[in-house]
C-alpha positions as CSV (number, residue, x, y, z in Angstrom):
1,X,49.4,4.7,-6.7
2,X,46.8,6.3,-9.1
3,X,48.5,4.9,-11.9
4,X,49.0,1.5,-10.6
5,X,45.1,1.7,-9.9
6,X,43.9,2.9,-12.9
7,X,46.5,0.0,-15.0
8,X,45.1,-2.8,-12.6
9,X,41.2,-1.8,-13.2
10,X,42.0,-1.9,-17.5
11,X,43.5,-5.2,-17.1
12,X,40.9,-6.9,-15.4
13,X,38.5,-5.2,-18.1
14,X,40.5,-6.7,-20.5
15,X,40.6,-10.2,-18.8
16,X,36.9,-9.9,-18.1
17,X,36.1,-8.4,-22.2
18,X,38.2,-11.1,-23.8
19,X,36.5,-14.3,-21.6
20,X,33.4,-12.9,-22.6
21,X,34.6,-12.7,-26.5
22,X,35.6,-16.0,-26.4
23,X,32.5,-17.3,-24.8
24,X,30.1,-14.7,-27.2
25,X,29.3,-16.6,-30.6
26,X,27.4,-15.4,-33.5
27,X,24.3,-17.7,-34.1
28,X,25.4,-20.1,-36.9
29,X,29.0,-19.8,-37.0
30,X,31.1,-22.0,-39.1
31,X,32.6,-24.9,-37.3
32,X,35.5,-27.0,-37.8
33,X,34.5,-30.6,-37.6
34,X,36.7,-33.6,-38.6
35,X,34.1,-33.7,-41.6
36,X,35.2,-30.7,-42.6
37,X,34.2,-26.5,-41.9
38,X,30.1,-26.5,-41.4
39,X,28.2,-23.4,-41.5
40,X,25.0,-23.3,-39.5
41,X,21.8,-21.0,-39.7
42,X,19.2,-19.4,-37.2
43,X,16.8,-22.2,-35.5
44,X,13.2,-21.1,-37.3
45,X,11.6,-22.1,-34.1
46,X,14.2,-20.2,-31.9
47,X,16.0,-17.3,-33.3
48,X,19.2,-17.5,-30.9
49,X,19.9,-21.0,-31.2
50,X,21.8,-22.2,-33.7
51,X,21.1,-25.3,-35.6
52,X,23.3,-27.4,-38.1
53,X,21.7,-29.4,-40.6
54,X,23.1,-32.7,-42.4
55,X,26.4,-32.7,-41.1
56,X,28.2,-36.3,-42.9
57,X,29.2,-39.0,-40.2
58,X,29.9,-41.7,-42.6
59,X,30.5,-42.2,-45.9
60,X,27.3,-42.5,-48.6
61,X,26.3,-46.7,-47.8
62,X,26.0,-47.1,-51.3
63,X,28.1,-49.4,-53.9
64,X,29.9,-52.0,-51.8
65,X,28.7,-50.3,-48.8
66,X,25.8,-51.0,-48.5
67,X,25.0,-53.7,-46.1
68,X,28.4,-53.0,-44.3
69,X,29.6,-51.6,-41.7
70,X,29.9,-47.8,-41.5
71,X,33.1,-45.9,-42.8
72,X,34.0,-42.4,-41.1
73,X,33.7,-39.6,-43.7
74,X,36.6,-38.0,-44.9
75,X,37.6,-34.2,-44.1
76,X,35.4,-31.7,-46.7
77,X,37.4,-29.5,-48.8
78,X,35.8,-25.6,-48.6
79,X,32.9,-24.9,-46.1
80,X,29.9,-27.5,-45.8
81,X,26.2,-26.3,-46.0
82,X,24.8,-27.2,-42.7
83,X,21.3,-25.3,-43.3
84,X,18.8,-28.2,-44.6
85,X,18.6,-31.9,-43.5
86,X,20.0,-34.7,-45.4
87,X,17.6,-37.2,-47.0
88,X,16.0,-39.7,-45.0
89,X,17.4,-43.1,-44.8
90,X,15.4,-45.1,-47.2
91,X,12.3,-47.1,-46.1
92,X,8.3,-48.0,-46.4
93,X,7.1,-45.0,-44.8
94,X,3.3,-45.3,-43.2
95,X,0.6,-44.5,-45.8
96,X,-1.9,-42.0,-44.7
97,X,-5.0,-43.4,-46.5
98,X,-6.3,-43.7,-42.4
99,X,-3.2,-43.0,-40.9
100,X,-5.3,-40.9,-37.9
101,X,-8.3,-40.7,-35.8
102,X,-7.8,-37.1,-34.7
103,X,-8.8,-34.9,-37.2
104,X,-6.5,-32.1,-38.2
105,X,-4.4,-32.3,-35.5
106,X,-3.9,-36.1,-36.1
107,X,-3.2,-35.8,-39.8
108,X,-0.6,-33.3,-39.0
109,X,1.1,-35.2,-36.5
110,X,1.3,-38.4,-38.4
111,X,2.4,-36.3,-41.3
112,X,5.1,-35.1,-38.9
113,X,6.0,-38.3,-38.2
114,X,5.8,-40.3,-40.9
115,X,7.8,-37.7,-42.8
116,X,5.8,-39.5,-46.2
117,X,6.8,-36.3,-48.3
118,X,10.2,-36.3,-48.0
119,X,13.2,-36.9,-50.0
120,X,14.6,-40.6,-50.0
121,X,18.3,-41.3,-50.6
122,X,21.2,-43.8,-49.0
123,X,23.3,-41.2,-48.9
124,X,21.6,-40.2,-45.2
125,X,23.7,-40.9,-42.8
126,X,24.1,-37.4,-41.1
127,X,23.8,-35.5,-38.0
128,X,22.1,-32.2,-36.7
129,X,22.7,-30.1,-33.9
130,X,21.6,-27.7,-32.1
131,X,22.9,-25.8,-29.6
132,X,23.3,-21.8,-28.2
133,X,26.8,-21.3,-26.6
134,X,26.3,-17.8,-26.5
135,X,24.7,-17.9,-23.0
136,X,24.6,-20.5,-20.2
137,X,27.4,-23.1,-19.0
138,X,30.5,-22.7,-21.6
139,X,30.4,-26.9,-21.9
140,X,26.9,-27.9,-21.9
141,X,25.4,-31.2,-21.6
142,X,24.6,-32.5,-24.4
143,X,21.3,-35.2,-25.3
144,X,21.8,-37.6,-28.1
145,X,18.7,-38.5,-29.5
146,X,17.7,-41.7,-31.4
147,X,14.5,-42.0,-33.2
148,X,11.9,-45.0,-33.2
149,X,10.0,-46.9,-35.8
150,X,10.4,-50.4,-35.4
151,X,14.3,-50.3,-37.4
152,X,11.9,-50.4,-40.3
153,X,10.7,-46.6,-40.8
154,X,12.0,-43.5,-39.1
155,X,14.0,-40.1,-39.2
156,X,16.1,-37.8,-38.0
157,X,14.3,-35.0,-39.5
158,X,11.0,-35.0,-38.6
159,X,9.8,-31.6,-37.4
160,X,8.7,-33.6,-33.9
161,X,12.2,-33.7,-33.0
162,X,13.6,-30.1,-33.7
163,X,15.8,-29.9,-30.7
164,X,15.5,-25.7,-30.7
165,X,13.5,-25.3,-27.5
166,X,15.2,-27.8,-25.3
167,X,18.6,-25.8,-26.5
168,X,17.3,-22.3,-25.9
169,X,14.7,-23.1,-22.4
170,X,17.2,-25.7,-20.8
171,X,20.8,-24.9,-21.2
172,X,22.2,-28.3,-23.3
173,X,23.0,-29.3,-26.9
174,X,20.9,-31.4,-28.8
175,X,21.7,-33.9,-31.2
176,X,20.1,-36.2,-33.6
177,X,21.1,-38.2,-36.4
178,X,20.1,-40.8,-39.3
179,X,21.0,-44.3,-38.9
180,X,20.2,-47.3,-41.7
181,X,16.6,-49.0,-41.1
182,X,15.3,-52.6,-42.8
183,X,16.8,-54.4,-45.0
184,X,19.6,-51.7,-45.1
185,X,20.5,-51.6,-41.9
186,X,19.7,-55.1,-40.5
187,X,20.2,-56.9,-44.3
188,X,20.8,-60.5,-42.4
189,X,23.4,-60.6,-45.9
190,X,25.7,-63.8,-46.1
191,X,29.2,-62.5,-45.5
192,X,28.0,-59.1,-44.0
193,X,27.9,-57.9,-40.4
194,X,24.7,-58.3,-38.3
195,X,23.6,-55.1,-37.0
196,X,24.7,-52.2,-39.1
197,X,21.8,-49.6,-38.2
198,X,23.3,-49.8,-34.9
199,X,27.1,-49.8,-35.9
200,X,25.6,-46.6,-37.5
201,X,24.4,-45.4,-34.5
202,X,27.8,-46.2,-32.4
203,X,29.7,-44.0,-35.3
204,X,27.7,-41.2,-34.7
205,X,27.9,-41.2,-31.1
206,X,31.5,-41.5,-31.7
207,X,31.5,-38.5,-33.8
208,X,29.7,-36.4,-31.4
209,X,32.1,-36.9,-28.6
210,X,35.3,-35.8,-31.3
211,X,33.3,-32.8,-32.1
212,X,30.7,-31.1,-29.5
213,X,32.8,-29.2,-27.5
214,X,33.2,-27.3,-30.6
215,X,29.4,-26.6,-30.8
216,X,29.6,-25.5,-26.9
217,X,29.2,-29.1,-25.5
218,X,30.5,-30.9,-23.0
219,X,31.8,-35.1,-24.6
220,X,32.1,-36.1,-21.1
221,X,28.3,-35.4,-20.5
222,X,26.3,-37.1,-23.3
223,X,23.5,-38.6,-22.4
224,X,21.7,-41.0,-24.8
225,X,17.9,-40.7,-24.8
226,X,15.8,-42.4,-27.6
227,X,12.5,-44.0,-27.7
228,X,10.5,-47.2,-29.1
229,X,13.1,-48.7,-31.5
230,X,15.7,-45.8,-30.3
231,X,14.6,-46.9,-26.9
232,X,15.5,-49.9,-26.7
233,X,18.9,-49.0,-28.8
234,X,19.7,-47.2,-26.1
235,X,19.5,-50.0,-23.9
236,X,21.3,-52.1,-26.1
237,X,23.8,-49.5,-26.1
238,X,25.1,-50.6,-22.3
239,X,24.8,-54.0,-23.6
240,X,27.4,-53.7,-26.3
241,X,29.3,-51.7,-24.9
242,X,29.5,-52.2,-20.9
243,X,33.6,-50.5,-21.0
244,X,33.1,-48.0,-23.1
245,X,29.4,-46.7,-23.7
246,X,30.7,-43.0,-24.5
247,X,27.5,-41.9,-22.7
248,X,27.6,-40.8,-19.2
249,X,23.8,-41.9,-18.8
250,X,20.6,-43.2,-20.9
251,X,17.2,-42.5,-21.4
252,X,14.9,-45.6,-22.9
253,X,11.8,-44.3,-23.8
254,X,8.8,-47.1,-24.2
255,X,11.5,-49.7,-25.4
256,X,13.9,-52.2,-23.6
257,X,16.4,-54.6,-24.4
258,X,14.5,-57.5,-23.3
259,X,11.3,-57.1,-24.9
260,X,9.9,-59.1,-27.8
261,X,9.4,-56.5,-30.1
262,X,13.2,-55.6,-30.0
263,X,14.6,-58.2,-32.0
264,X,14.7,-60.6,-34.6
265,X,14.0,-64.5,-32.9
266,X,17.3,-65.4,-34.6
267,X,19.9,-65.9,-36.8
268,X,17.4,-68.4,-38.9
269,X,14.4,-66.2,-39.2
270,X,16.5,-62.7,-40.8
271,X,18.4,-65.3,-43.3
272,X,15.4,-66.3,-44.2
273,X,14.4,-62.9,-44.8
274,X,17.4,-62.0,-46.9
275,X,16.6,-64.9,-49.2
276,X,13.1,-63.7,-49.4
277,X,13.8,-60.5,-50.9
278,X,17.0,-61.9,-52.8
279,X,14.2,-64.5,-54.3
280,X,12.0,-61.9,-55.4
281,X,14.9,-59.7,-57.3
282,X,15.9,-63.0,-59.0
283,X,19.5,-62.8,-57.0
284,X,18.8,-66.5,-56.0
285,X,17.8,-68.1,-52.9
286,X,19.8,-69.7,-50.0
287,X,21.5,-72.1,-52.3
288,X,23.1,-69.0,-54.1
289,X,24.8,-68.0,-50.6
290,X,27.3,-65.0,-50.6
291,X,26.7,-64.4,-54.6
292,X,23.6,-62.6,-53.9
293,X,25.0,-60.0,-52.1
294,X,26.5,-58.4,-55.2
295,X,23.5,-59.0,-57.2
296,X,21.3,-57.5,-54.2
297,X,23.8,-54.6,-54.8
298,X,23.3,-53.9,-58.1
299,X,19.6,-53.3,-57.2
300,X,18.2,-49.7,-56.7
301,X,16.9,-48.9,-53.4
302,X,13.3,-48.7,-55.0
303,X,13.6,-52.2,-56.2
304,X,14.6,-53.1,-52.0
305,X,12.2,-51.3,-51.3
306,X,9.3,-52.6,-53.3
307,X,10.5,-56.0,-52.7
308,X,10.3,-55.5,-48.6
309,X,6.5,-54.5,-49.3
310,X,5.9,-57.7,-51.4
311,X,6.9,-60.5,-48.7
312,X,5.2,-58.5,-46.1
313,X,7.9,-56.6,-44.3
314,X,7.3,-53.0,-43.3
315,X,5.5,-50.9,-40.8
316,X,6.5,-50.8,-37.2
317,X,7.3,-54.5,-36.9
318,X,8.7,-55.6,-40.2
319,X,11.2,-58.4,-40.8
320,X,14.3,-56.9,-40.8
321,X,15.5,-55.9,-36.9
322,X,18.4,-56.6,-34.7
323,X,19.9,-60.0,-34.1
324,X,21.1,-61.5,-31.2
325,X,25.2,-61.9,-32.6
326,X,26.9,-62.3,-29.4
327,X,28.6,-58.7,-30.1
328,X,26.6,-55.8,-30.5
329,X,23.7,-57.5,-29.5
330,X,24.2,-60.4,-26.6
331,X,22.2,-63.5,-27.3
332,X,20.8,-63.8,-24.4
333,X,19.9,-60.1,-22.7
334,X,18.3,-61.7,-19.8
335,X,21.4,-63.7,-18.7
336,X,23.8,-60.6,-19.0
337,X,21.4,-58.6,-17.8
338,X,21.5,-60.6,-14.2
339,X,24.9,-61.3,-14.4
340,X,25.6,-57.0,-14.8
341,X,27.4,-57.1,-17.8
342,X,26.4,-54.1,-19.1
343,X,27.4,-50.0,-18.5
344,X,26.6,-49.4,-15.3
345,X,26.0,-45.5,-15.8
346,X,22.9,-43.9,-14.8
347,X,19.5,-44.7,-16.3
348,X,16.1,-43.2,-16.5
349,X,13.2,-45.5,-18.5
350,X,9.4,-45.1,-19.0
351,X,6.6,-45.8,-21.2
352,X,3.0,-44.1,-22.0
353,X,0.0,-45.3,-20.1
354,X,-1.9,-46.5,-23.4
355,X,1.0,-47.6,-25.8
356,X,-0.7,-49.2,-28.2
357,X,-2.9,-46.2,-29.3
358,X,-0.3,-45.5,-32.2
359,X,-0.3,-49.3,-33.1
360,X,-3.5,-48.7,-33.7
361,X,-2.9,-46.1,-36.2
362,X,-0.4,-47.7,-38.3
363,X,-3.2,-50.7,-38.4
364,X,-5.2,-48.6,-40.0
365,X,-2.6,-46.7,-42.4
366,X,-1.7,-50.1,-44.3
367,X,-5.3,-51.0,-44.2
368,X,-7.8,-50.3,-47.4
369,X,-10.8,-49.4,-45.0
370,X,-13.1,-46.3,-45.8
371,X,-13.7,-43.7,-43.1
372,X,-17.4,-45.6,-42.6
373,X,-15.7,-48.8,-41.7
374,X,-13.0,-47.3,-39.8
375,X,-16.0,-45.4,-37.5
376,X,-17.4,-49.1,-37.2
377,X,-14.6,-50.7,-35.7
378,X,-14.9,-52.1,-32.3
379,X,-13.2,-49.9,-30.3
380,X,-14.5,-50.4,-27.0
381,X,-12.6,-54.2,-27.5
382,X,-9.2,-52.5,-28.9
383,X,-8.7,-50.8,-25.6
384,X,-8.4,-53.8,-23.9
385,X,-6.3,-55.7,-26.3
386,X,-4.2,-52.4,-26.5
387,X,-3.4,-52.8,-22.4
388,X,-2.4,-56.0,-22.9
389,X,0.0,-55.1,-25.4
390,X,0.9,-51.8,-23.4
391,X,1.2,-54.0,-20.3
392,X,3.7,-56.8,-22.3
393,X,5.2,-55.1,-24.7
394,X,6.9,-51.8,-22.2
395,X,5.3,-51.8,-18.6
396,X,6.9,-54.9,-18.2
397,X,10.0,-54.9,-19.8
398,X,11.0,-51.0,-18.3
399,X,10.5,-52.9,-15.0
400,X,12.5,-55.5,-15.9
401,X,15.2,-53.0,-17.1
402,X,15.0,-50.8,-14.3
403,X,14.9,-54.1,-11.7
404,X,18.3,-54.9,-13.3
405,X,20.1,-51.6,-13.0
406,X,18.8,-51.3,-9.1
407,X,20.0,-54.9,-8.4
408,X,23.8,-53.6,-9.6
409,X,23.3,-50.2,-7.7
410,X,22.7,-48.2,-10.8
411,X,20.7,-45.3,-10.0
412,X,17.4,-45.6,-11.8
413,X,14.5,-43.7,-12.2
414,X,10.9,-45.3,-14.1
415,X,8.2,-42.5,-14.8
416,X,4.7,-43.2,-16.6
417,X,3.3,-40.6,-19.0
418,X,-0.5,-39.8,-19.0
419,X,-0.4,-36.7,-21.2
420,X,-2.2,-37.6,-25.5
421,X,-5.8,-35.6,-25.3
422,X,-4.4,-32.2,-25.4
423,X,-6.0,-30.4,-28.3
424,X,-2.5,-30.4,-30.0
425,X,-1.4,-34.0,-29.7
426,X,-5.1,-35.9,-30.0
427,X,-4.7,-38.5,-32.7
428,X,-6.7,-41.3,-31.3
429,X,-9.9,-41.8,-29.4
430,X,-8.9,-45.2,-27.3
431,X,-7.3,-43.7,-23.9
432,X,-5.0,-41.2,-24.1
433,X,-0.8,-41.2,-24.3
434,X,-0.2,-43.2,-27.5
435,X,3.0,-44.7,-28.3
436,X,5.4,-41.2,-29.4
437,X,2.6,-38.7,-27.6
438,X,5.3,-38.0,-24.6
439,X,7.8,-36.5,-27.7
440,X,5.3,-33.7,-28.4
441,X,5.9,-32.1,-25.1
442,X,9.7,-33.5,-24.4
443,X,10.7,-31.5,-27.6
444,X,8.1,-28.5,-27.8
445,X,7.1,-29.1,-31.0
446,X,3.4,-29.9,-30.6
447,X,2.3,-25.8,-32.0
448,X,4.7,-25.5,-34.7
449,X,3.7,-29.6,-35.9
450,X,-0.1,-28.5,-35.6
451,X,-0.5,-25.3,-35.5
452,X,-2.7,-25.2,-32.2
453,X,-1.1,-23.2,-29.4
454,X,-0.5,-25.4,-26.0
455,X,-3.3,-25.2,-23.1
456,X,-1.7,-23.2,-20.0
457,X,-1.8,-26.2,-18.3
458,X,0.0,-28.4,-21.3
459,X,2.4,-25.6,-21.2
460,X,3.7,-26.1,-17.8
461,X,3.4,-29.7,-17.6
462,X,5.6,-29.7,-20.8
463,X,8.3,-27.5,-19.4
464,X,8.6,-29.4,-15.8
465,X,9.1,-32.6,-18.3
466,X,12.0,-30.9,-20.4
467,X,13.3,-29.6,-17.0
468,X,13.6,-33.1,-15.5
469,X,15.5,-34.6,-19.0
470,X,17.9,-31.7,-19.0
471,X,18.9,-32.1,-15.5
472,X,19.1,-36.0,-15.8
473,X,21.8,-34.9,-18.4
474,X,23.8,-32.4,-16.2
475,X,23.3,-34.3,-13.1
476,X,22.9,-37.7,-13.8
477,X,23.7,-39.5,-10.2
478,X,21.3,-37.4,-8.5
479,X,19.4,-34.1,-10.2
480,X,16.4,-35.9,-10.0
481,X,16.6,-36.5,-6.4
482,X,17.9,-33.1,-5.3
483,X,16.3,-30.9,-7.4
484,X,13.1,-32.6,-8.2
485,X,12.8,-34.9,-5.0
486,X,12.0,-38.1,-7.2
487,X,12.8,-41.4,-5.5
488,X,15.3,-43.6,-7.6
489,X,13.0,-46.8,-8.5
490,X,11.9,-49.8,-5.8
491,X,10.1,-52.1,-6.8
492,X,8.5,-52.2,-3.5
493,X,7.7,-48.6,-3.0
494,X,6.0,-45.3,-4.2
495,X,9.1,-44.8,-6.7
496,X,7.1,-44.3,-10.0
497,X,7.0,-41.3,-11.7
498,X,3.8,-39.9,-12.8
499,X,3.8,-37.5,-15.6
500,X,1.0,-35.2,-16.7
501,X,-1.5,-36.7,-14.4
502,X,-4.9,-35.7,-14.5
503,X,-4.3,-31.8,-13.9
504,X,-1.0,-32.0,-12.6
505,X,1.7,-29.8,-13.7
506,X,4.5,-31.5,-11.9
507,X,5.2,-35.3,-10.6
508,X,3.3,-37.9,-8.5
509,X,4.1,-41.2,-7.1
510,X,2.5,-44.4,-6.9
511,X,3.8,-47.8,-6.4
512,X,5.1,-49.7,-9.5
513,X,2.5,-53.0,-8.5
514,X,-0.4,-50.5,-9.5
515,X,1.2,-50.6,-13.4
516,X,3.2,-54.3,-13.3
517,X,0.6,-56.6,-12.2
518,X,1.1,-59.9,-14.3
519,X,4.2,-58.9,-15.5
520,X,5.2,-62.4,-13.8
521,X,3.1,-64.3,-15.7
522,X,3.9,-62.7,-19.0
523,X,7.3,-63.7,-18.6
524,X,6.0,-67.4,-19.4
525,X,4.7,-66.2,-22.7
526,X,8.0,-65.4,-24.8
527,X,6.6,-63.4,-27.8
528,X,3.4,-62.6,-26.6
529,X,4.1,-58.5,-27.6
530,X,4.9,-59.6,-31.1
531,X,1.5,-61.5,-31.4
532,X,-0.7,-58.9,-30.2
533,X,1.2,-56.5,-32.6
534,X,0.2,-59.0,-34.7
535,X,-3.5,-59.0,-33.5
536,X,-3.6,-55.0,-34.1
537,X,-2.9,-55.3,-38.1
538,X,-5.3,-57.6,-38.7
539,X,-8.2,-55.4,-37.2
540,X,-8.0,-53.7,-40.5
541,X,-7.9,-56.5,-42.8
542,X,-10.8,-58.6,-44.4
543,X,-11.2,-60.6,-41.3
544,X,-11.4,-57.4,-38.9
545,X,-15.0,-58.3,-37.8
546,X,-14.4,-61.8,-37.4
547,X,-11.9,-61.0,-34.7
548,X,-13.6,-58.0,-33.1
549,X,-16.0,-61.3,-32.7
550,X,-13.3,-63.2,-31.2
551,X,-11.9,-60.7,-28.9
552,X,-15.5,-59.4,-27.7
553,X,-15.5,-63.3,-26.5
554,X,-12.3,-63.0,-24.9
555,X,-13.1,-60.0,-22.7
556,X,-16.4,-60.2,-21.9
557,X,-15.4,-61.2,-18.9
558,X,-12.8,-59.0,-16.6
559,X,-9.1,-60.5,-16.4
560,X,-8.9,-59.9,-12.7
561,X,-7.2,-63.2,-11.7
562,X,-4.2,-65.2,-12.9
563,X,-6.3,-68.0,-14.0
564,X,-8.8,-65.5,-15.9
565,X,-5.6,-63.8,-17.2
566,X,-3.8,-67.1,-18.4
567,X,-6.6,-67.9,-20.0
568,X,-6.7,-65.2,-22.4
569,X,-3.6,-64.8,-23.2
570,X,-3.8,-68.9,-24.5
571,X,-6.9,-67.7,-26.7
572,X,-5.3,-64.1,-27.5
573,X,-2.0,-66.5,-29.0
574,X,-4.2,-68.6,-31.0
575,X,-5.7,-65.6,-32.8
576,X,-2.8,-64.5,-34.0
């Protein structure tokens, strides 16, 4: 009986010893991946997660590639260096002649973002990872992330988006990636797909569910998050793909399908684009069709580049963006978007209280203004022409995306961050959470991108935020509700999500009327987002104080009635 004791006590040792051998990793082991064996490295920012750097999705875009569709990358021979990011896909990045308003902190953070310093190359189309499967759930949830920047400037590897904290703090794998922007990605070439940035985009996604589960995640628990031009990828993402999203659930961050700065107004105006560029690099014009794709091949991407700059299309709204083709992007969002033709899987979308903030920014980064004019500006008429264009350009069209889900019986959630004057994430003195401020927090990032610790308060608020994302992604159907108590969205009730409110560590409610009045009326005015955008660069132009002129005329009086509100908008669409 002793025996028989003592034998049953070292097998279940055993059993117990080799479960925990199996589920113990050493932090950046090599993988196997279908690119290849990948050997990872310590997170700097974490020191038990394990990140892996500029793992190949696709083949190089580059030859008679480029402006095609992706191609899976083959399997490496030997082990693949996973310990540095790739280069960045190639594009205009944002100048920082007066790229920020914020002082140090500002300069760092649009540094961070605009990632001007680093290394350019076509050969970028690569993922990272992060991820600890040495503790926690042995299949994690994993979040996909997809950057913004207008399809025109952007990247993967901007120290903003380290996904080390959200791995270590909240139990998931994170994931990021590179995907084509401009003219490479959205080329509007004769004889080429439409749409390749996102095809891009679909490939990784596709390599990520073949491969996580060897990183410690789970491929039947992605959920897509993204924001601005990621944002509203993400949505598209349900759109293209309504029977087989991959995704289990989506987060849009400040950009929706249906709004006007989310895609090209047609077939017509990127063609037109193409020949532009194709003009400029003597390649010939329309009348040279399909022969100057090889010609516009032949070109480096500095000549694409500088040729982009010269007709006027770069920054956040540039001339090369999705298209409407009728398969990865529907031609009509509104239509399928009533008619439910789209992945019904859980959704979560939001936007910042004072979007335009950053637009603000970028204004100034392509402008040649000192710092004397910059302090002369008229700033006390920006903030209002920056609601409007907060108001049009995401209030509206997150309600309009969440309205849809709830009318299918998708459960939704809509939040509103209020979070930007922390002494780490200040860039800009009109209001406070700037386009891209709610990243700071989501991602950690804010004291290793500026070097200024977080405020206890920051701190928690941050960490509740994170909290909420990662159980979206575990629990999608109904985390939020059970664990955080959120209502799913109404448009009739106290359903929306305040975040980092006043001095408010976790949520509050209000009702979504107190953020979407006018959103009616806007409707009427197709475009309208694109020409404030519009408005915003041409503050720091030669005409700045000729318009600061205009626009004190325009709200000098308050817009507190549809008639009032109609009005401006008419005078607001002359301007531009």
């Amino acid at each position: 009986m002793y025996w028989k004791q003592v034998f049953i006590y070292v097998l279940s040792y055993s059993i117990l010893w080799s479960r925990s051998a199996a589920n113990a990793s050493s932090v950046g082991d090599t993988v196997n991946t279908t690119s290849g064996l990948v050997k990872g490295k310590a997170s700097s920012l974490r020191s038990d997660v394990s990140e892996y750097l500029g793992i190949p999705y696709a083949k190089p875009p580059k030859a008679e590639l480029r402006f095609a569709a992706p191609v899976s990358v083959g399997r490496a021979s030997g082990v693949l260096d996973a310990t540095s990011y790739s280069p960045d896909c190639p594009s205009n990045r944002i100048p920082m002649r007066q790229a920020h308003l914020g002082g140090p902190v500002g300069e760092k953070i649009t540094r961070a973002l605009s990632q001007e310093d680093s290394v350019l190359d076509e050969d970028c189309l690569t993922i990272n990872i992060w991820t600890k499967p040495q503790e926690g759930e042995k299949k994690k949830a994993v979040l996909f992330w997809i950057y913004g920047g207008g399809f025109s400037i952007g990247s993967a590897s901007s120290a903003v988006y380290d996904g080390s904290i959200l791995a270590d703090e909240n139990d998931v794998v994170v994931v990021s990636f590179n995907y084509r922007l401009n003219i490479f990605g959205f080329s509007g070439a004769p004889g080429q797909p439409w749409n390749v940035g996102l095809l891009d985009q679909r490939l990784a996604l596709e390599w990520t569910r073949d491969n996580i589960e060897r990183f410690g995640g789970d491929p039947s628990r992605i959920t897509v998050f993204g924001q601005s031009a990621g944002g509203l990828s993400t949505d598209f993402l349900a759109y293209s793909y309504p029977k087989d999203p991959i995704a289990n659930a989506l987060i849009a961050h400040s950009g929706a399908a249906s709004s006007s700065l989310s895609a090209s107004s047609g077939t017509a105006d990127i063609r037109e684009s193409w020949f532009n560029v194709s003009s400029s690099l003597g390649c010939g014009g329309s009348d040279a069709g399909e022969d100057t794709v090889s010609c516009m091949r032949s070109k480096s991407q500095e000549d694409l580049l500088t040729a982009i700059a010269s007709i006027g299309s770069q920054g956040l709204v540039g001339g090369f963006l999705p298209v409407g083709d009728g398969e990865i992007v529907p031609k009509d969002i509104a239509a399928e978007a009533k008619a439910g033709n789209f992945a019904r899987i859980p959704f979560m979308t939001g936007n910042t209280d004072n979007e335009a903030g950053f637009f603000l920014i970028t204004a100034l980064a392509y402008s040649n203004l000192t710092a004397e004019q910059v302090s002369a500006l008229p700033i006390t008429l920006i903030k209002p022409l920056g609601d409007l264009l907060t108001l049009a350009g995401f209030t509206c069209p997150a309600a309009e995306a969440a309205g849809y889900r709830k009318q299918h019986d998708v459960p939704v959630w809509r939040y509103r961050y209020y979070g930007g004057n922390y002494s780490n994430t200040y860039i800009v003195p009109v209001g406070s959470a700037y386009h891209t401020s709610d990243l700071l927090p989501l991602f950690g990032t804010a004291p290793a991108v500026t070097e200024v610790d977080d405020t206890e308060y920051e701190a928690g608020a941050a960490a509740y935020m994170r909290d909420a994302w990662a159980t979206f992604a575990k629990h999608p159907k109904d985390g939020l509700a059970s664990q955080f108590q959120w209502p799913k969205f109404n448009a009739l009730t106290r359903s929306q999500v305040q975040l980092s409110y006043g001095e408010q560590t976790e949520a509050s409610y209000i009702f979504n009327a107190q953020t979407d009045r006018f959103c009616s009326i806007l409707k009427l005015y197709e475009g309208i987002s694109a020409d404030l955008t519009k408005l915003f660069s041409r503050l720091g132009g030669s005409g700045g104080a000729r318009l600061g002129k205009d626009l004190n005329d325009i709200f000098s009086q308050p817009l507190d009635t549809e008639s009032s509100f109609k009005k401006a908008l008419d005078r607001l669409r002359e301007l531009a």
